[in-house]
C-alpha positions as a Markdown table, in Angstrom:
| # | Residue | x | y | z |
|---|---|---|---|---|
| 1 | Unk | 19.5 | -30.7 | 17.3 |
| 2 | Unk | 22.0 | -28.7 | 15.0 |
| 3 | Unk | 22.0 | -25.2 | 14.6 |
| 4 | Unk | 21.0 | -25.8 | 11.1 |
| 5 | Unk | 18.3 | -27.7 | 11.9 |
| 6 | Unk | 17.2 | -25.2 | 14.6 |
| 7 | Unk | 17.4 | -22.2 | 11.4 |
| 8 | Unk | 15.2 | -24.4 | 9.0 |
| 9 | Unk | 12.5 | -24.7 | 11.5 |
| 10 | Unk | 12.6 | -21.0 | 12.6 |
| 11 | Unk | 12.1 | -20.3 | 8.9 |
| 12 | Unk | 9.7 | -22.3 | 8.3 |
| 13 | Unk | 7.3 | -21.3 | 10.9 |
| 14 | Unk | 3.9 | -19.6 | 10.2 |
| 15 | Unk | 4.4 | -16.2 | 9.8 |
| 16 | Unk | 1.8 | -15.8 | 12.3 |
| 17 | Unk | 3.5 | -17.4 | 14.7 |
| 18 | Unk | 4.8 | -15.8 | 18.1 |
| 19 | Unk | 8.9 | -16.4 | 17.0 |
| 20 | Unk | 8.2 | -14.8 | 13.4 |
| 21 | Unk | 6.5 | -12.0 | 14.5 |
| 22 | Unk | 9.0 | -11.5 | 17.6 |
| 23 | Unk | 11.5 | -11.6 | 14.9 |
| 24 | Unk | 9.8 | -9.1 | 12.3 |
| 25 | Unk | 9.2 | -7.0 | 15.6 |
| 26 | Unk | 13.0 | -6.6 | 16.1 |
| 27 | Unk | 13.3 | -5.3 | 12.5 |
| 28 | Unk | 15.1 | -1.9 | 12.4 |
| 29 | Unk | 13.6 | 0.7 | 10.3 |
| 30 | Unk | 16.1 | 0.3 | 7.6 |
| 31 | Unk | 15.6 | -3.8 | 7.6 |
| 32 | Unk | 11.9 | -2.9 | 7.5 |
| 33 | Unk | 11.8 | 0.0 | 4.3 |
| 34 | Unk | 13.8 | -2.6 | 2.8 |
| 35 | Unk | 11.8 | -5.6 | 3.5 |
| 36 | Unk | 8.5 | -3.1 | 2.0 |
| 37 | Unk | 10.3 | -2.1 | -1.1 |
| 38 | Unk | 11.1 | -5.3 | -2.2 |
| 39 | Unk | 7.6 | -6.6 | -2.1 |
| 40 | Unk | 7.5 | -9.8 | 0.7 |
| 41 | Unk | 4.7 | -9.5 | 2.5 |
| 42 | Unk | 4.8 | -12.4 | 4.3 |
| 43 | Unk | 8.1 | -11.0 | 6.1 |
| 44 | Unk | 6.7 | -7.8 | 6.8 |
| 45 | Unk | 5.3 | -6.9 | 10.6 |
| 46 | Unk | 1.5 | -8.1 | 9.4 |
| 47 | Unk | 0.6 | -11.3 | 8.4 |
| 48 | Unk | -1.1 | -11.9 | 5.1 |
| 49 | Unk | -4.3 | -12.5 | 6.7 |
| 50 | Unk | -4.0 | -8.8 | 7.9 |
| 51 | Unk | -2.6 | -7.5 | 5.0 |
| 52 | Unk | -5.3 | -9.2 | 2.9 |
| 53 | Unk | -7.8 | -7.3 | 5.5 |
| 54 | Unk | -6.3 | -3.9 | 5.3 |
| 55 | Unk | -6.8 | -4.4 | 1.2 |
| 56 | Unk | -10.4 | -5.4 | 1.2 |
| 57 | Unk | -11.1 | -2.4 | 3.8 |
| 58 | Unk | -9.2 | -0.2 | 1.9 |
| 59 | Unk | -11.4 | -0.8 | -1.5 |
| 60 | Unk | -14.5 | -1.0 | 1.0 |
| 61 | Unk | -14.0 | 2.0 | 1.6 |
| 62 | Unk | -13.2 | 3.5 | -2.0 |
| 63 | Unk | -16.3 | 1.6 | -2.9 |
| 64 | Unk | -18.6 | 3.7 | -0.8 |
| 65 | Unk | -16.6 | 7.0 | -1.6 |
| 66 | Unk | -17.5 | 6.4 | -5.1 |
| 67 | Unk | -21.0 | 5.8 | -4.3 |
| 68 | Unk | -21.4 | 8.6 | -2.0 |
| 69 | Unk | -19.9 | 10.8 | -4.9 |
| 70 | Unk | -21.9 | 9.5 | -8.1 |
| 71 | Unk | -25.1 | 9.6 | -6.2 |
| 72 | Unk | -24.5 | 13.4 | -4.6 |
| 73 | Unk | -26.3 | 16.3 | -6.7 |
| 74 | Unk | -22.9 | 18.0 | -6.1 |
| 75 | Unk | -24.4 | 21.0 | -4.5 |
| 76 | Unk | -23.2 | 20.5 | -0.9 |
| 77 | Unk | -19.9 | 19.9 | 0.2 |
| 78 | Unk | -17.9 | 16.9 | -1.5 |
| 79 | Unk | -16.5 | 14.4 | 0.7 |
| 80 | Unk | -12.6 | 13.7 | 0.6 |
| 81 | Unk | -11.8 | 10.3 | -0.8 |
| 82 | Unk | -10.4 | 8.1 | 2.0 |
| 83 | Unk | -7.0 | 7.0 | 2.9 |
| 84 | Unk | -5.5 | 3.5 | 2.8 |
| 85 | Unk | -4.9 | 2.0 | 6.1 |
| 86 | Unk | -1.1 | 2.8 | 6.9 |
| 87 | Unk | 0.9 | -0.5 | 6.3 |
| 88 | Unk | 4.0 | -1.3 | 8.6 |
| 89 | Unk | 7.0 | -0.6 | 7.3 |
| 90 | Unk | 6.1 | 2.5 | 4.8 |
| 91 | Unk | 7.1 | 5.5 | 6.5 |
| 92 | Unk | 6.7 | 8.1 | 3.9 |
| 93 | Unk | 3.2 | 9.0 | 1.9 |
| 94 | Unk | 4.2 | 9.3 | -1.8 |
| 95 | Unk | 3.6 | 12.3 | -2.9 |
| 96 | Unk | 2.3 | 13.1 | -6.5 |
| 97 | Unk | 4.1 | 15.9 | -8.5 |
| 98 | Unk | 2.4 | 19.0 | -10.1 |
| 99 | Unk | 1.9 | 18.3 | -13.8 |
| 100 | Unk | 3.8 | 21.1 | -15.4 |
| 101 | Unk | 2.5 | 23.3 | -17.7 |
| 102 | Unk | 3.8 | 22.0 | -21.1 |
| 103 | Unk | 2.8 | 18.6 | -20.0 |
| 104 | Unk | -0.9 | 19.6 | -19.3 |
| 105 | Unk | -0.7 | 21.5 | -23.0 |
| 106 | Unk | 0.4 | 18.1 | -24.6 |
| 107 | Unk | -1.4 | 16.3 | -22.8 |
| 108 | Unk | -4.3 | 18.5 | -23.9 |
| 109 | Unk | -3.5 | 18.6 | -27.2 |
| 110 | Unk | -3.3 | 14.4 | -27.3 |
| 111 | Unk | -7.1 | 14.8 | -26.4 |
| 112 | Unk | -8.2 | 16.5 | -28.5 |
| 113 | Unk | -6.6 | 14.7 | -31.7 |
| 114 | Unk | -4.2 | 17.3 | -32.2 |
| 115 | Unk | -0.6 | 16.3 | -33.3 |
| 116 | Unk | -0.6 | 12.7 | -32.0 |
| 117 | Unk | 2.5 | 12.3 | -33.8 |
């Protein structure tokens, strides 16, 4: 067997497979933020099946926040809405900015029909 021959079969394993996730496992963090920002899954230290788990849990979970909420008189305290399940390979939580105050003015202004020009 060629070394070629040897690479195409590596890369064409499962990605469940022991090799592919020995290999994802050896990822440094800067192969691995990489790997996350650009969106392939497959590659990534889960395999779809879990990644397609952590999803479905994650709008479980919404799901019965939003219930909880909507059927609450609003009186007692309201539960926090619940976080996603931490995915390999994102390090960092993003983190939503302040909306400024001229924004909120146009933005309230936009709402209530006022120059929408």
């Amino acid at each position: 067997m060629t070394w070629r021959q040897l690479r195409v079969l590596i890369q064409h394993l499962p990605p469940e497979s022991a090799t592919m996730t020995a290999l994802r496992n050896g990822l440094s963090a800067e192969e691995y933020e990489q790997q996350a920002r650009s969106g392939k899954p497959e590659e990534g230290r889960w395999s779809m099946t879990e990644q397609l788990l952590a999803g479905i849990t994650d709008a479980l979970r919404e799901l019965q926040y939003i219930l909880v909420v909507a059927n609450s008189d609003g009186k007692g305290c309201k539960p926090r809405r619940p976080e996603p399940i931490r995915r390999p390979g994102i390090t960092t939580k993003p983190t939503r900015q302040p909306m400024s105050d001229t924004a909120a003015e146009r933005l309230f202004q936009l709402i209530n029909g006022e120059g929408a020009a």
